[in-house]
C-alpha positions as CSV (number, residue, x, y, z in Angstrom):
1,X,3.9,-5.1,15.4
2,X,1.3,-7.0,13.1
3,X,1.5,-6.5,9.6
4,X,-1.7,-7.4,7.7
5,X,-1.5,-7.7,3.6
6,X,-4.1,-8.8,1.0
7,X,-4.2,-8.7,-2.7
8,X,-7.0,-9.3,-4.9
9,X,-8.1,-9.0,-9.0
10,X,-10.6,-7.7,-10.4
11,X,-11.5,-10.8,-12.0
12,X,-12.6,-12.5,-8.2
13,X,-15.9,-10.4,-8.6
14,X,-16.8,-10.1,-12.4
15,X,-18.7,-7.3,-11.3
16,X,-16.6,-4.7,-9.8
17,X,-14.6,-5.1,-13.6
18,X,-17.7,-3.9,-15.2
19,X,-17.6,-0.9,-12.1
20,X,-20.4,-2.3,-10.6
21,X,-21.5,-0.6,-7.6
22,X,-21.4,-3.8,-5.4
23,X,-24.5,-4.2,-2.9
24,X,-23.9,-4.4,0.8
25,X,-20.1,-2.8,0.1
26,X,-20.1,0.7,0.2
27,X,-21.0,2.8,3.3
28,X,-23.5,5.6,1.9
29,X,-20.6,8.5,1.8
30,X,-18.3,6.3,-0.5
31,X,-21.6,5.9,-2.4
32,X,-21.4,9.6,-3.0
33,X,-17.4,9.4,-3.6
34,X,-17.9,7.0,-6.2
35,X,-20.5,8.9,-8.7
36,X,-17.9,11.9,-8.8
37,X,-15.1,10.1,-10.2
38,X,-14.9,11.0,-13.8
39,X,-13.3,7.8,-15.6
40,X,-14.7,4.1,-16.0
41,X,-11.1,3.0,-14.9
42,X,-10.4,5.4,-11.8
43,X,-13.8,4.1,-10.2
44,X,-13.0,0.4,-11.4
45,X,-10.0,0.9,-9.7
46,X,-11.1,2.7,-6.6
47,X,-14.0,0.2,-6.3
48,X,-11.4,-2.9,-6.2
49,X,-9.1,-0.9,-3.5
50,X,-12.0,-0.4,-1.3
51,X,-13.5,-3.8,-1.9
52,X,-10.0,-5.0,-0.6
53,X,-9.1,-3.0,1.6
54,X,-12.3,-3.2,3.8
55,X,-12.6,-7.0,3.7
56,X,-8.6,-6.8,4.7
57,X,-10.0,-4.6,8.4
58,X,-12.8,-6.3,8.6
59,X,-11.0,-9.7,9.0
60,X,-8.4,-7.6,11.2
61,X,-11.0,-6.3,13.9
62,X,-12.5,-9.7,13.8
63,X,-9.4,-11.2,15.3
64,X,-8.4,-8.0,17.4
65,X,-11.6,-7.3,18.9
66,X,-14.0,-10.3,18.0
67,X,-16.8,-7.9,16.4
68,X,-18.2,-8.5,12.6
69,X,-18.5,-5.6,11.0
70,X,-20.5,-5.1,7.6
71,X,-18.8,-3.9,4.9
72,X,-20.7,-0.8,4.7
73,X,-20.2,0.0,8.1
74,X,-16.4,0.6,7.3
75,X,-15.8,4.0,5.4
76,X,-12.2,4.7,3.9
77,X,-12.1,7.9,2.8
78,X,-9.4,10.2,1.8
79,X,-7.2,12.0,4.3
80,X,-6.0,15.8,4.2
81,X,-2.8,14.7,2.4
82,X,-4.6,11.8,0.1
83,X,-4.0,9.1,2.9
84,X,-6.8,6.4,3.0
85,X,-8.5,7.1,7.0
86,X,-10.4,4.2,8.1
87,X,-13.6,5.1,10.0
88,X,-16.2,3.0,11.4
89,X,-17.2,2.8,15.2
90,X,-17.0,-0.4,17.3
91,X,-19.1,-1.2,20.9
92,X,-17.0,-4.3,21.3
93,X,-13.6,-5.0,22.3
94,X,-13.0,-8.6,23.3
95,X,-16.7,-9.2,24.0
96,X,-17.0,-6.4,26.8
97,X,-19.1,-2.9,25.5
98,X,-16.7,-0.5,24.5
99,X,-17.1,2.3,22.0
100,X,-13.6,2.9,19.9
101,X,-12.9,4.2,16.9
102,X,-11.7,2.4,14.0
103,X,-9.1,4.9,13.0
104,X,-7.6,4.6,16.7
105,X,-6.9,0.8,16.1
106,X,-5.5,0.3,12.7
107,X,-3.6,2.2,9.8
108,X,-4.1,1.5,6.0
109,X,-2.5,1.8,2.6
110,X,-3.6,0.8,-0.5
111,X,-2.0,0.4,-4.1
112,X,-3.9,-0.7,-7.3
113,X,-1.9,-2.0,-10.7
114,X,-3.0,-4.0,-13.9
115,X,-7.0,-4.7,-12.4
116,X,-5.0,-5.8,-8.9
117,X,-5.5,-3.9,-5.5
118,X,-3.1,-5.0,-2.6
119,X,-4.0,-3.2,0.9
120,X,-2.0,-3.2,4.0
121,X,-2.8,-2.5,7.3
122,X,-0.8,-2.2,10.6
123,X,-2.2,-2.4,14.5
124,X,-1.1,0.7,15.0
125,X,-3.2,4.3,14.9
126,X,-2.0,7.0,12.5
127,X,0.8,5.0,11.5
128,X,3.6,5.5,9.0
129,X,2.8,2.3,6.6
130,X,3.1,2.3,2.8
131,X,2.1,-0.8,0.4
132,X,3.1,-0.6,-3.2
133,X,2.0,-3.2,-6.0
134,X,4.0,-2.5,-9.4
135,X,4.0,-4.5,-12.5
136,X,7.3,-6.4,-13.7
137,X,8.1,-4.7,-17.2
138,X,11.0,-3.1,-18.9
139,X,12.2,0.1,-18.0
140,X,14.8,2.4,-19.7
141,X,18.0,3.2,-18.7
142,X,17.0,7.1,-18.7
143,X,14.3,6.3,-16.3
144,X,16.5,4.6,-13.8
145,X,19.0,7.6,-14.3
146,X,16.2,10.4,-13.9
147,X,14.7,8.4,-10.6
148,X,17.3,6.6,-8.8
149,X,20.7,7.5,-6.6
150,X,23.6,6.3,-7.5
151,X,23.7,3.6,-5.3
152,X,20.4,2.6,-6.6
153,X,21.5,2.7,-10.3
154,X,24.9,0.9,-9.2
155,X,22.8,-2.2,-7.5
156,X,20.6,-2.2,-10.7
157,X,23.2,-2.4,-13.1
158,X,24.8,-5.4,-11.9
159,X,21.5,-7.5,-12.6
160,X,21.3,-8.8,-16.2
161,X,18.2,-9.7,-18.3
162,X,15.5,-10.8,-16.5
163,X,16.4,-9.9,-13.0
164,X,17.0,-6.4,-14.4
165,X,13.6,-5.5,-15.0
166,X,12.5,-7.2,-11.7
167,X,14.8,-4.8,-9.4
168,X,14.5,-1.8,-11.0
169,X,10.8,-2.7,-10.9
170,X,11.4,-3.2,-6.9
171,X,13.8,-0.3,-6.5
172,X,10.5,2.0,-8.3
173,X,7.9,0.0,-6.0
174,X,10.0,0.1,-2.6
175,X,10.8,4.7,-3.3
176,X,6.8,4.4,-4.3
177,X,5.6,2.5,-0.3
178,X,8.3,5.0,1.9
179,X,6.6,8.5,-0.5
180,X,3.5,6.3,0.2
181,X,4.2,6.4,4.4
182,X,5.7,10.0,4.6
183,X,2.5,10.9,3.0
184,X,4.2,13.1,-0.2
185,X,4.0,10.7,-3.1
186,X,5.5,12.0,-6.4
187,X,5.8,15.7,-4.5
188,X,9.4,15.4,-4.4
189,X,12.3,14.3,-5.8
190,X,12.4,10.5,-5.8
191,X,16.4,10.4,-5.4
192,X,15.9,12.1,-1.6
193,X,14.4,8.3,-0.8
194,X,16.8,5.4,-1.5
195,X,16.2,1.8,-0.9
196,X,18.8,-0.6,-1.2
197,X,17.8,-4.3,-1.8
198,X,19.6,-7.1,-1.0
199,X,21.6,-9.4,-4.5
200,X,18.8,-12.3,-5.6
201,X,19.6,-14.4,-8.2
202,X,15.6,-15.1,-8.5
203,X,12.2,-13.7,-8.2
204,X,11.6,-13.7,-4.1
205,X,8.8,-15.6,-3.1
206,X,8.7,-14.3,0.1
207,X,8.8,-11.0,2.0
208,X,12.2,-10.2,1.9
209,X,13.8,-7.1,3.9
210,X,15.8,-4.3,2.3
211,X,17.2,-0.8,3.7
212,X,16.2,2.6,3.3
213,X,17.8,5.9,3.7
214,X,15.7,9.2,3.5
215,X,17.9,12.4,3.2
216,X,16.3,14.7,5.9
217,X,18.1,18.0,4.6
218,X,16.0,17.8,1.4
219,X,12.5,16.0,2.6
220,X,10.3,18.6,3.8
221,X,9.8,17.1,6.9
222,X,12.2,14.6,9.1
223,X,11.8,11.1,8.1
224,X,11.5,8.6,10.7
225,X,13.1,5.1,10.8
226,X,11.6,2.7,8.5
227,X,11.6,-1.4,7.7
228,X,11.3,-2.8,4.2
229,X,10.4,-5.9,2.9
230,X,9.9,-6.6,-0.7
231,X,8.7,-9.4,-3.1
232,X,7.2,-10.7,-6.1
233,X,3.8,-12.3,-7.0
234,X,3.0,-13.8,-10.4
235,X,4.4,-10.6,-12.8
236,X,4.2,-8.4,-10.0
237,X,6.5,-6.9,-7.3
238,X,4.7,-5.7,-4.0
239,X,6.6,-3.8,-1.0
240,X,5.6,-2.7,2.4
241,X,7.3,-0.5,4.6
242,X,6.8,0.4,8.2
243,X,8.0,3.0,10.6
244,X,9.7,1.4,13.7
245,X,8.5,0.8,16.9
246,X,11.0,3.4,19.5
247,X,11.8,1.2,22.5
């Protein structure tokens, strides 16, 4: 299965940090999505994740298909359960007519943190995926007790000074990507997820995997089987996670 990642600031288009409505970006429903959001930051914010996110499909269905798409002919728009759905129509697959759905070819997530956006998308349709993008900082003791199993706060606690603040960071950011791909977010308790990362001695460079466990008495819905893979990006962490493939 092909994973697809992309992160991008703010500060790559001066405009969209201003909240900007970029021409030749938006299709004309987003347009309409855009004016009702009530803060400066949320549509700075939700600008930059679409901005991302779209030029992250469109490069995807230009190598799975061979078709540009504008910009504006991509919509992401909200799901029933706050999910980002991908719609757009394509008439070419591999330079023969075909009329497909855009939603039938990929799934997308999306995370935004500190004027960043980081978008994910898997060749799979309606797909459990979830990308996280969290910001390295200190966080206390009585939040890693109120949010993590004991496992979690074990692993944690065996990291000193630095490294400290960059797991629990990851622990926060990998619970954040599963919520994310089960579609509940912050709904539930964050202790019935728990993702267990591998000892580093340094900040990961590259995607690097870790386990999960999801407690299926207490989710309200089963879990399926996921993979994890976390790592960090100048002072930030980013995780992705991905149900797996059933042979």
């Amino acid at each position: 299965m092909m994973i697809h990642w992309l992160i991008q600031s703010a500060q790559a288009h001066p405009e969209l940090a201003d909240g900007v409505i970029l021409a030749g970006v938006l299709h004309p429903d987003e347009q309409i999505k855009l004016a009702n959001l009530r803060t400066e930051k949320r549509q700075r914010d939700w600008l930059l994740g679409r901005w991302t996110a779209k030029q992250l499909i469109q490069e995807v269905v230009r190598q799975q298909t061979g078709q540009e798409l504008t910009l504006p002919e991509i919509e992401v728009r909200n799901g029933r359960r706050g999910d980002p759905i991908v719609n757009g129509q394509l008439s070419m697959v591999n330079g023969q007519p075909q009329e497909t759905d855009l939603n039938s070819l990929v799934t997308l997530s999306i995370s935004h943190a500190h004027g960043h956006a980081f978008c994910a998308v898997v060749e799979r349709p309606s797909w459990p995926i979830g990308a996280d993008l969290e910001w390295i900082e200190r966080r206390s003791e009585a939040f890693v007790a109120d949010y993590f199993t004991a496992a979690e706060r074990e692993l944690v606690g065996q990291a000193a000074g630095e490294m400290r603040d960059v797991l629990v960071t990851a622990v926060w950011s990998a619970k954040e990507a599963v919520l994310k791909a089960l579609h509940l977010g912050l709904t539930v308790d964050t202790r019935y997820v728990e993702c267990m990362l591998p000892p580093v001695g340094e900040r990961p460079s590259i995607w690097t995997p870790f386990a999960i466990r999801c407690d299926n008495n207490r989710l309200p819905r089963p879990a399926p089987s996921f993979n994890g893979w976390w790592r960090t990006w100048e002072n930030f962490v980013l995780t992705l996670v991905v149900g797996e493939e059933v042979a």
